[in-house]
N, C-alpha and C positions, 0 to 999 in steps of 0.2 A: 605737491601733486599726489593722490590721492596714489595707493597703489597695495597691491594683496601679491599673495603667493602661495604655491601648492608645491610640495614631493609627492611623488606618484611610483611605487614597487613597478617595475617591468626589468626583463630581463634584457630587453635588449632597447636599450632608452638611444642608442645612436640610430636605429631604424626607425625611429619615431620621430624625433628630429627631422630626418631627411625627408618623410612621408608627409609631416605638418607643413614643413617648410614649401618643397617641392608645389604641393595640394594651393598655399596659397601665395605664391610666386606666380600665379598665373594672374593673378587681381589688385595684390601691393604689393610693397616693397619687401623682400625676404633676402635674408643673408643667412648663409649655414656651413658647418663643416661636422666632422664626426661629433664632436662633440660640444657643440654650442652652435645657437640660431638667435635670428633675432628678426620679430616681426612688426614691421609699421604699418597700422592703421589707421583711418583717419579719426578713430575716436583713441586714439592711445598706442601703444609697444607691448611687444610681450620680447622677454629674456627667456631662452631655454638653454638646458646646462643639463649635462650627461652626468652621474657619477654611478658607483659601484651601484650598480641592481635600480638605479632610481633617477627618473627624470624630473627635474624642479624647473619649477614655473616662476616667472617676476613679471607680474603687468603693472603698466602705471598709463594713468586716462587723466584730460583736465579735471574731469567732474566724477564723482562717487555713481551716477547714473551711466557715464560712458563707461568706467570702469567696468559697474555690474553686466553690460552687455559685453564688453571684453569679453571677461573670464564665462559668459555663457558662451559665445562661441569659440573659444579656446578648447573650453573642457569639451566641449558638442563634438567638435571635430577629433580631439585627444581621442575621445572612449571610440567612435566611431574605427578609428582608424586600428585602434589597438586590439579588435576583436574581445575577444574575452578574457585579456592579459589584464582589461583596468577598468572595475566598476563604475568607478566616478570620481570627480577630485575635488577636495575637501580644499576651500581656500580660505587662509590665512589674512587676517587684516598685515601693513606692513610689509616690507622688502624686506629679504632675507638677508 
């Protein structure tokens, strides 16, 4: 299965979590706590994980094209939500 991944600098990466997660719990399936989430879509999952200064990302989709819409609205909603703590997120072929 096809899947990418990003680190993202923020300082407070458990406020992010609970903002993405919360944001789309209303539409799928979303599980979270301070420091890890985990989101089902019906084109793939994103993995989110808290550590010192930085939130990491793990999406996996059946197909390379579900994927790429993944992590476009993953990161879309990310930088949204983060104000001007996070330009944009650089993803990675491969799980971390």
């Amino acid at each position: 299965m096809p899947s990418m991944n990003a680190c993202v600098s923020t300082v407070n990466p458990s406020r992010l979590i609970n903002r993405l997660c919360k944001h789309f719990s209303h539409k799928i399936d979303a599980e979270w706590s301070e420091t890890d989430g985990f989101l089902t879509f019906s084109i793939g999952e994103c993995r989110l994980n808290s550590g010192s200064g930085a939130l990491t990302l793990v999406c996996q989709s059946p197909t390379a094209e579900e994927l790429e819409e993944l992590g476009q609205v993953v990161a879309s909603h990310l930088v949204r939500f983060a104000g001007d703590e996070v330009g944009e997120v650089n993803w990675q072929a491969g799980a971390v």
